[in-house]
C-alpha positions as CSV (number, residue, x, y, z in Angstrom):
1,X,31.4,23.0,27.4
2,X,28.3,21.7,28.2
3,X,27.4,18.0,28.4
4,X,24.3,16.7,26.3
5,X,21.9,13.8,28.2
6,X,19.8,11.2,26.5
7,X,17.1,13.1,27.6
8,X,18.3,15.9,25.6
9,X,19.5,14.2,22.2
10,X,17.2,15.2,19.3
11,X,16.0,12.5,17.2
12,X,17.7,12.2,13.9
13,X,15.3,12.1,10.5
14,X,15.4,8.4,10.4
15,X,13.8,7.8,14.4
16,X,11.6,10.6,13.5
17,X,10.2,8.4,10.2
18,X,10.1,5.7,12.1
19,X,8.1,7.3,15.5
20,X,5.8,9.2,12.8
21,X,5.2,5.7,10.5
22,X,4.3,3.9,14.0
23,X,1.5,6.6,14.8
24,X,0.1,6.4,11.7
25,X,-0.4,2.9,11.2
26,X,-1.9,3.6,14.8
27,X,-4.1,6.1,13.9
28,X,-5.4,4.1,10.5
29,X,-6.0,1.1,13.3
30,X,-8.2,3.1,15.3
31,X,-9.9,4.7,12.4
32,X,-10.5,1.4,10.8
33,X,-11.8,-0.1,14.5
34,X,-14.0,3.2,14.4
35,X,-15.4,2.9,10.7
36,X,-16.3,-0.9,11.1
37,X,-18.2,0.0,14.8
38,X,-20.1,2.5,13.0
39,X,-20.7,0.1,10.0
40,X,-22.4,-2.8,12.4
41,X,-24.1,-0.3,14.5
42,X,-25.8,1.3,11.1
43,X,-26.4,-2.0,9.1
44,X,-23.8,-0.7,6.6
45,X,-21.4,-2.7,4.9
46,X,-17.7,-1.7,4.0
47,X,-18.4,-0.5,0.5
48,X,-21.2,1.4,1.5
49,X,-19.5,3.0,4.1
50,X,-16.5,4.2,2.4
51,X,-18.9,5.8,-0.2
52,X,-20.5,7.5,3.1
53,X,-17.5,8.8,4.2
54,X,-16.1,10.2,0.7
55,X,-20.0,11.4,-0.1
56,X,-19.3,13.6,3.8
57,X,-16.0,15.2,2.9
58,X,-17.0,16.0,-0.2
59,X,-20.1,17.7,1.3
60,X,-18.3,19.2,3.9
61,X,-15.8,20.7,1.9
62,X,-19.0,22.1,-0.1
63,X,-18.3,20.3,-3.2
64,X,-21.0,17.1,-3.7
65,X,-20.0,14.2,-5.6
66,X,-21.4,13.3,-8.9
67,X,-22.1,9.3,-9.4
68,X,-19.3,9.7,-11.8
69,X,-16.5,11.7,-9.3
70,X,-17.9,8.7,-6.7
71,X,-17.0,6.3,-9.0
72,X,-13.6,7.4,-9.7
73,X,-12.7,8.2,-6.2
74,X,-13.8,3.9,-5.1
75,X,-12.4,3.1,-8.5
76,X,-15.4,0.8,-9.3
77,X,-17.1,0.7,-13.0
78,X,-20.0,2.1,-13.8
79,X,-22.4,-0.8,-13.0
80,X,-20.8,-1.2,-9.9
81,X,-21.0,3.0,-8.8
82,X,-25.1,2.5,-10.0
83,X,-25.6,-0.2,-8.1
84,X,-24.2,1.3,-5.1
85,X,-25.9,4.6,-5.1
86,X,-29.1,3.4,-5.7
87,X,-28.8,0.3,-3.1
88,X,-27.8,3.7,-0.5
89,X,-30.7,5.5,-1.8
90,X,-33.2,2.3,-1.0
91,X,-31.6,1.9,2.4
92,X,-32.3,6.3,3.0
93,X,-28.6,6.6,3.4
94,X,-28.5,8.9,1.0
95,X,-30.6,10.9,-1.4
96,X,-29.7,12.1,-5.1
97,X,-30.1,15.7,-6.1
98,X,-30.3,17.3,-9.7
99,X,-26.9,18.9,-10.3
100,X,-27.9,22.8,-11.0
């Protein structure tokens, strides 16, 4: 028989959510800190910048946004999506391409 320490319990499922739920509301902290550094040091506001950063996935993954799959990913109307794009265009954030 062997005798089990504290340093050698296993977590259950519940300390496990709870460890995992604490470093993600860490990480989200940090990311958040990140995003609005990078904001003030670019003159971008928060809009603008979470535009940026779905307009870079998308391009990374090799699929560009359309105004429209923009739109729908901020969930903002129209107007709003057309005003945004084309204030990031003015500022040389961004540049709009003809979809082929």
């Amino acid at each position: 028989m062997t005798k089990r320490g504290a340093a050698d319990r296993r977590p259950d499922r519940a300390e496990l959510e709870k460890l995992m739920s604490a470093d993600m509301r860490a990480v989200t902290a940090q990311s958040d800190r990140i995003g609005r550094h990078f904001a003030r040091q670019h003159e971008v506001n928060g809009t603008d910048f979470h535009a940026l950063l779905h307009i870079m996935v998308a391009e990374t993954a090799g699929t560009p946004l359309t105004s429209a799959q923009l739109r729908q990913r901020m969930d903002v109307s129209p107007a709003a999506i057309t005003y945004l794009v084309d204030r990031m265009i003015d500022a040389g954030h961004i540049r709009r391409e003809p979809d082929p």
